[in-house]
Phi, psi and omega in degrees: 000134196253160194323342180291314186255357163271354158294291179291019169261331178306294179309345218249310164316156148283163176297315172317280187349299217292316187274351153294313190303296192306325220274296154326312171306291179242037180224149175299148184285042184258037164214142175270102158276153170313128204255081143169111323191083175307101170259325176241124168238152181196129181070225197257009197224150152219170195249120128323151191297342167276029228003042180256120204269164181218161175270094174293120188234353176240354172025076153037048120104047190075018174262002170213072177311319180270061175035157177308131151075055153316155219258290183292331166322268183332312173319311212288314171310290199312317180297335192262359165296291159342330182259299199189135183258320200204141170213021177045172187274055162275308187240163209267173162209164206248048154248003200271333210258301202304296162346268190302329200259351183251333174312300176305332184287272165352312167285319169097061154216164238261287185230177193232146148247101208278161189212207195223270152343123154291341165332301188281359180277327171303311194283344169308310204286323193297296176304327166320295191322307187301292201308299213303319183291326163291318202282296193293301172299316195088021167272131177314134171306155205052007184258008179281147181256134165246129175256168179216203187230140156300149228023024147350153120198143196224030180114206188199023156267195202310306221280318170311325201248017156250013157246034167257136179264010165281119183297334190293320188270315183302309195291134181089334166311009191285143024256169199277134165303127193275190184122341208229158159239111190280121165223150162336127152303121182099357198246075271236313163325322185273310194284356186263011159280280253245007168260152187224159169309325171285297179337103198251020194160120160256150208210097208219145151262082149056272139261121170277121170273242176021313183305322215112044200004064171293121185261179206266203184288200194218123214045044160254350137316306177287321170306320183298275189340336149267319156335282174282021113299334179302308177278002195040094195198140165320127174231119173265141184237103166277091144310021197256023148231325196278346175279175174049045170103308185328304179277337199146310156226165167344301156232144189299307165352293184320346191273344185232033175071351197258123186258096171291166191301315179229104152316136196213120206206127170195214172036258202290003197276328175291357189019037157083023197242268164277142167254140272198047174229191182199177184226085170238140193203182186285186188284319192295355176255301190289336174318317249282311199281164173205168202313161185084333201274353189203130181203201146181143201290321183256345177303141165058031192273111164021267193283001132306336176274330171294328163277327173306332177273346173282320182278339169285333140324299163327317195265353156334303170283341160110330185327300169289344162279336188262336091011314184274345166323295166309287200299299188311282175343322194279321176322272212272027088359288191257035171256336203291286179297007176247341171289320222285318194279005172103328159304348181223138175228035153205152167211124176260170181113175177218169177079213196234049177220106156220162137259165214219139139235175194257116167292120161009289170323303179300336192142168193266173156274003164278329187272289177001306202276320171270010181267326180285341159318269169318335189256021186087048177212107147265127174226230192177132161249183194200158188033054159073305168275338199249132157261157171245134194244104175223072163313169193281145173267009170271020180270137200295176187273327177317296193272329170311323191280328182306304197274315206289285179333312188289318200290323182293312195275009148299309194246034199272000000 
């Protein structure tokens, strides 16, 4: 093509086009996104570079639970720019200790190990388990067992994609962390086979999000949960899409009484500001390390702790669990009358969370999801068929009804 008509092909894009294109050109494919080229967000909303506004319906997969440029986040950010950003953990700095101690609080446990990531919070935890199983259990070196559930996802680095059964995350990244033992989700049985005395820590999400926001049986939480007490094996709840408001209550646990040994927290802890995540549990777990053995240069860093500590102020008050509460009922209400009429033909989920799937007929959830594009709704699929609905929980019952209309005249 020669420069003349590769030009008037340029000139000829929108801007999105342009920044897709570039985008393309130059960063690895390892996301499909929706082709389209976010410049403002505010609330439940955001503006594309061509000023066409959209309904954020997936809120960054639950990392901007308050919404975009909360008022109070930012403030918090802003006041902590101005003071101090970063002093790596050489040295103390005096947002860290209220920050770690109203988070524990928050949990009703002892200590927190702030991270970055939820990846890293996960691969935190795998280690807690292991050091606590050797020091503490008394499992022979190298023999501690982690069991987990199928359809996980607890992230995507090396060690996270070898107890995962997604072939997309898994396949060619080989060879595989040995370590992990795979059983049914939901399968309370399969999992009381597969614990052993080497066995140092069951590693579950609450609802699997990625899976389709799948909630488990309705007393299979509690049972994992007498299960590794009997045995004395850890039981980790990765909260880090299902927490911190999102379902309904504080923790998703919570909907079943159920308290676990470790909490795994990220995404909304960061309110879409910073990322943000931690690993909290008691001293008898987290005791276990000691300097040098676990760390990270920006975990637990000034201004992460100053936004961290406002949303867990925020969450303090109940306000926002009792709102994805209220809204959720109504969500999944009217999710309900598009299963009953046949366009949808299952819906999971709790809170201001669902998966949604879609009959066949009507479209896959990548073509759903971009048909809800064009009509101003962003959502996202996952497994081929499902979409997932996870508004901001500051979104009005207006614009929430606003979107379920767009979604029925999608599939109308």
């Amino acid at each position: 093509m020669s420069s003349t008509s590769s030009s008037a092909t340029n000139s000829s894009r929108t801007t999105s086009e342009r920044f897709i294109a570039s985008a393309e050109a130059h960063s690895a494919h390892n996301y499909h996104p929706l082709p389209i080229v976010v410049a403002s967000a505010d609330g439940a909303w955001m503006t594309d570079v061509e000023g066409r506004r959209y309904l954020d319906m997936l809120a960054g997969y639950s990392a901007l639970n308050f919404g975009h440029g909360n008022r109070r986040l930012i403030d918090a950010a802003k006041t902590q720019l101005d003071r101090v950003t970063l002093t790596s953990r050489a040295f103390h700095h005096d947002r860290f200790a209220e920050f770690c101690t109203r988070l524990a609080e928050l949990c009703g446990k002892e200590m927190v190990l702030p991270m970055n990531t939820g990846a890293e919070a996960v691969e935190t935890a795998v280690k807690t388990a292991r050091k606590w199983g050797y020091r503490v259990k008394g499992v022979p070196d190298g023999r501690a067992k982690i069991v987990v559930a199928a359809g996980n996802f607890h992230g995507r680095t090396t060690t996270v994609i070898s107890f995962s059964t997604d072939e997309e995350a898994r396949a060619d990244f080989g060879p595989y962390t040995p370590g992990f033992e795979i059983v049914p989700y939901g399968d309370l049985e399969a999992l009381r086979a597969a614990v052993t005395d080497d066995t140092v820590a069951v590693l579950i999400e609450p609802i699997q999000g990625e899976a389709g926001v799948l909630v488990p049986p309705a007393g299979y939480l509690p049972g994992v949960r007498e299960l590794t007490r009997e045995r004395g094996v850890l039981f980790i709840a990765d909260e880090i899409q299902s927490g911190l408001g999102r379902t309904g209550r504080t923790f998703a646990c919570e909907h079943e009484g159920v308290v676990p040994d470790v909490y795994l927290l990220g995404k909304a802890l960061g309110g879409g500001v910073v990322p943000v995540s931690a690993v909290v549990a008691d001293a008898d777990v987290l005791g276990v390390f000691k300097p040098g053995e676990h760390g990270s240069t920006f975990g637990g860093n000034p201004l992460a702790c100053a936004v961290g500590l406002e949303v867990v102020d925020m969450l303090s008050t109940g306000e926002f669990q009792q709102r994805a509460t209220e809204l959720g009922e109504h969500l999944h209400a009217e999710l309900g009358l598009l299963a009953g009429a046949g366009t949808v033909t299952e819906v999971r989920g709790r809170g201001l969370w669902a998966g949604v799937d879609i009959a066949p007929s009507y479209g896959t959830g990548r073509e759903i999801s971009e048909k809800l594009m064009e009509k101003g709704v962003l959502v996202k699929d996952t497994h081929g068929s499902t979409i997932r609905i996870a508004p901001p929980l500051v979104i009005s019952k207006e614009d929430l009804d606003w979107g379920l209309a767009q979604l029925r005249a999608v599939l109308a």
